[in-house]
C-alpha beads as a LAMMPS data file, in Angstrom:
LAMMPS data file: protein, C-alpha beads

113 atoms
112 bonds

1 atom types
1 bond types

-500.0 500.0 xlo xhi
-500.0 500.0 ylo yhi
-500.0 500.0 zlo zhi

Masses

1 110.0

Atoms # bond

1 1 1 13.311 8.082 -7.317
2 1 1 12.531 4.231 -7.262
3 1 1 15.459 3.718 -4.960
4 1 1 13.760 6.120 -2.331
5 1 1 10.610 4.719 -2.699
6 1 1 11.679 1.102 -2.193
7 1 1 14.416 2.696 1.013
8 1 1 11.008 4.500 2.432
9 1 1 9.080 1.021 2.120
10 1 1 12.177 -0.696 3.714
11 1 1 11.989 1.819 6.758
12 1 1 8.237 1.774 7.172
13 1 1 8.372 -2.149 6.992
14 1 1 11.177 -2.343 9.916
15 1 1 9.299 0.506 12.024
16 1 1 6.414 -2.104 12.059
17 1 1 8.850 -4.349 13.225
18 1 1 9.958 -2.606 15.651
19 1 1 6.818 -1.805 16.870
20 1 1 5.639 -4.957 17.606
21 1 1 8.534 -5.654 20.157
22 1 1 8.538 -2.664 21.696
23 1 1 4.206 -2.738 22.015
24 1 1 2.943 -5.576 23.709
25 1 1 -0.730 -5.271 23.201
26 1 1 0.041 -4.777 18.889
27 1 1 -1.476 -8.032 17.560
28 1 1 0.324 -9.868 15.271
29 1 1 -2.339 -9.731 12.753
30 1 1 -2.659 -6.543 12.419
31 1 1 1.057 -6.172 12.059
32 1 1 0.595 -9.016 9.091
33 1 1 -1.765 -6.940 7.449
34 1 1 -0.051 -3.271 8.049
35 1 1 2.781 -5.116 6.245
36 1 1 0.844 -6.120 3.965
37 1 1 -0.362 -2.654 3.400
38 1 1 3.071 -0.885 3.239
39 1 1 4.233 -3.667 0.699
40 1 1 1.125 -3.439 -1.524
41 1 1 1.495 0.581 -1.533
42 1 1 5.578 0.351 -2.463
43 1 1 5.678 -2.199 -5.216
44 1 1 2.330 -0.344 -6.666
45 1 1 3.905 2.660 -6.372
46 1 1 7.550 1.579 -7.614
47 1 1 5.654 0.403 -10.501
48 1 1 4.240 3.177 -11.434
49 1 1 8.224 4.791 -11.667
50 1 1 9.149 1.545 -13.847
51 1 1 8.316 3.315 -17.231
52 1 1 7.947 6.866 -18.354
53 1 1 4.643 8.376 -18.133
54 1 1 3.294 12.073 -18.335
55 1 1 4.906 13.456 -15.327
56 1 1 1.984 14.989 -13.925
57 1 1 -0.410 12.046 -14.221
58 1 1 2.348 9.687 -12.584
59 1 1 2.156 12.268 -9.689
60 1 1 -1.067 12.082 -9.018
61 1 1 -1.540 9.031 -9.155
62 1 1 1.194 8.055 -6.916
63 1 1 -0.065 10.271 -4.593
64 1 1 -3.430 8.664 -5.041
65 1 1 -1.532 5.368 -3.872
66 1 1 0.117 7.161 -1.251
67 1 1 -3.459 8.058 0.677
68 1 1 -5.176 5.115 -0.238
69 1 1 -1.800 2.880 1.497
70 1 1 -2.769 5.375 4.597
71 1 1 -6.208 4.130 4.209
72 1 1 -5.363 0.560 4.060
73 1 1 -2.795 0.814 7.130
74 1 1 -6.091 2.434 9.178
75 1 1 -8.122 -0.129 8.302
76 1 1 -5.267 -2.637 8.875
77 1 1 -4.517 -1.347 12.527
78 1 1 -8.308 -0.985 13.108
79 1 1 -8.665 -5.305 12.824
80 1 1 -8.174 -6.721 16.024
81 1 1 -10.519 -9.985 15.775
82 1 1 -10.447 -11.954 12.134
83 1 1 -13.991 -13.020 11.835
84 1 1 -15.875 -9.936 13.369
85 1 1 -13.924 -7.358 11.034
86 1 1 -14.364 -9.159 7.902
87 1 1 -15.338 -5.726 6.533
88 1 1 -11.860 -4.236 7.156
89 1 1 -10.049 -7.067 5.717
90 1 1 -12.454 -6.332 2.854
91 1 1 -12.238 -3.108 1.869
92 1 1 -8.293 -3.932 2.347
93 1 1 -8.514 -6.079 -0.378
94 1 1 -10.811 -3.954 -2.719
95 1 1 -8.693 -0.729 -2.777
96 1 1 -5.181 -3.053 -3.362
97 1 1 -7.981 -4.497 -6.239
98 1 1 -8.764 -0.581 -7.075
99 1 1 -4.934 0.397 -7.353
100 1 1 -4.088 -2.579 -9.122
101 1 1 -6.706 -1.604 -12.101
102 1 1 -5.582 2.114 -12.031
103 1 1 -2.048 0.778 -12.846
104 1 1 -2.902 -1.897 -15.310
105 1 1 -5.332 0.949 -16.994
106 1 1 -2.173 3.375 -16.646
107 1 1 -0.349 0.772 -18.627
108 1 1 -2.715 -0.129 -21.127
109 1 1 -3.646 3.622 -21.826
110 1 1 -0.064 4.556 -22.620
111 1 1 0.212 1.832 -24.966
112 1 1 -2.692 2.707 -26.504
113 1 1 -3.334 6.174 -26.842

Bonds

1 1 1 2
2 1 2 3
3 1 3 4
4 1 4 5
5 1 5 6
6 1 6 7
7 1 7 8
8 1 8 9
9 1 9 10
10 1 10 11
11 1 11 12
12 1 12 13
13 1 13 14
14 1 14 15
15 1 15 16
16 1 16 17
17 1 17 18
18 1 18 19
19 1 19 20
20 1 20 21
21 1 21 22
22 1 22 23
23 1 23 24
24 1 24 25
25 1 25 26
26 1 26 27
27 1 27 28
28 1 28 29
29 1 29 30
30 1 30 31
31 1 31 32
32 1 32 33
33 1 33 34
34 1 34 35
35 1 35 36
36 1 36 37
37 1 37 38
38 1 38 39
39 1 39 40
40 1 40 41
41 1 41 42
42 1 42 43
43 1 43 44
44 1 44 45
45 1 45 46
46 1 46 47
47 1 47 48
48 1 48 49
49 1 49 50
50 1 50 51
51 1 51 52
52 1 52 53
53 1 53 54
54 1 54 55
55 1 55 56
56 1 56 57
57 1 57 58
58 1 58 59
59 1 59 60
60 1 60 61
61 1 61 62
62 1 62 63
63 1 63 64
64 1 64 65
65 1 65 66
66 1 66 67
67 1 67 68
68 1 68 69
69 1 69 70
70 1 70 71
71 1 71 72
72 1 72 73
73 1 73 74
74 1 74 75
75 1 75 76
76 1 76 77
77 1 77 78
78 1 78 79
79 1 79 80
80 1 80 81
81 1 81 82
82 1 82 83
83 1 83 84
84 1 84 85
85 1 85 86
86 1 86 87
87 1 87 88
88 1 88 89
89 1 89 90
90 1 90 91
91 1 91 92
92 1 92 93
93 1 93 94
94 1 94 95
95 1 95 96
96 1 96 97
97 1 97 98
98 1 98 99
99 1 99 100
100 1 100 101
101 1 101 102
102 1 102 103
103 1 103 104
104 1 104 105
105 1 105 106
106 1 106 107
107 1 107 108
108 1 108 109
109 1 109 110
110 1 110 111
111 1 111 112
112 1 112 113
């Protein structure tokens, strides 16, 4: 399972690439902050498959980081000037913030309880 998820981050990371050659009007910041997206969402998700949790919970909550990392790569393709969309580049950086506490609380709770 963590080998698919880090092959599935690989391909989404190289379709980007891809995409900016082959699209001439994709800005290169917004492909810097899709990546940045799609990288955020697989090492927060391979995390989550690092240790043994209750099955179900891991689930959800990596589908949790699965629509929030669709979120983020919205909001990352909807930037196109850096100091007009501050807003985007905010709310980037509070869900990565959010899904970074769920996993650290994750981690703490199975410890823990």
């Amino acid at each position: 399972m963590r080998n698919l998820i880090l092959i599935t981050g690989t391909i989404l990371i190289a379709l980007n690439t891809i995409s900016v050659f082959i699209l001439p009007y994709y800005p290169l910041l917004n492909y810097a902050f899709t990546d940045l997206s799609i990288l955020s969402s697989t090492f927060l998700i391979y995390l989550l498959f690092q240790k043994a949790n209750a099955d179900a919970f891991k689930i959800s909550l990596a589908f949790l980081f699965s629509f929030l990392g669709l979120v983020k790569i919205g909001l990352s393709l909807s930037v196109f000037q850096p100091l007009m969309n501050v807003f985007y580049l905010l709310g980037i950086l509070m869900i990565i913030a959010f899904e970074i506490l769920l996993l650290f609380l994750t981690k703490y709770m199975r410890k823990h309880v």
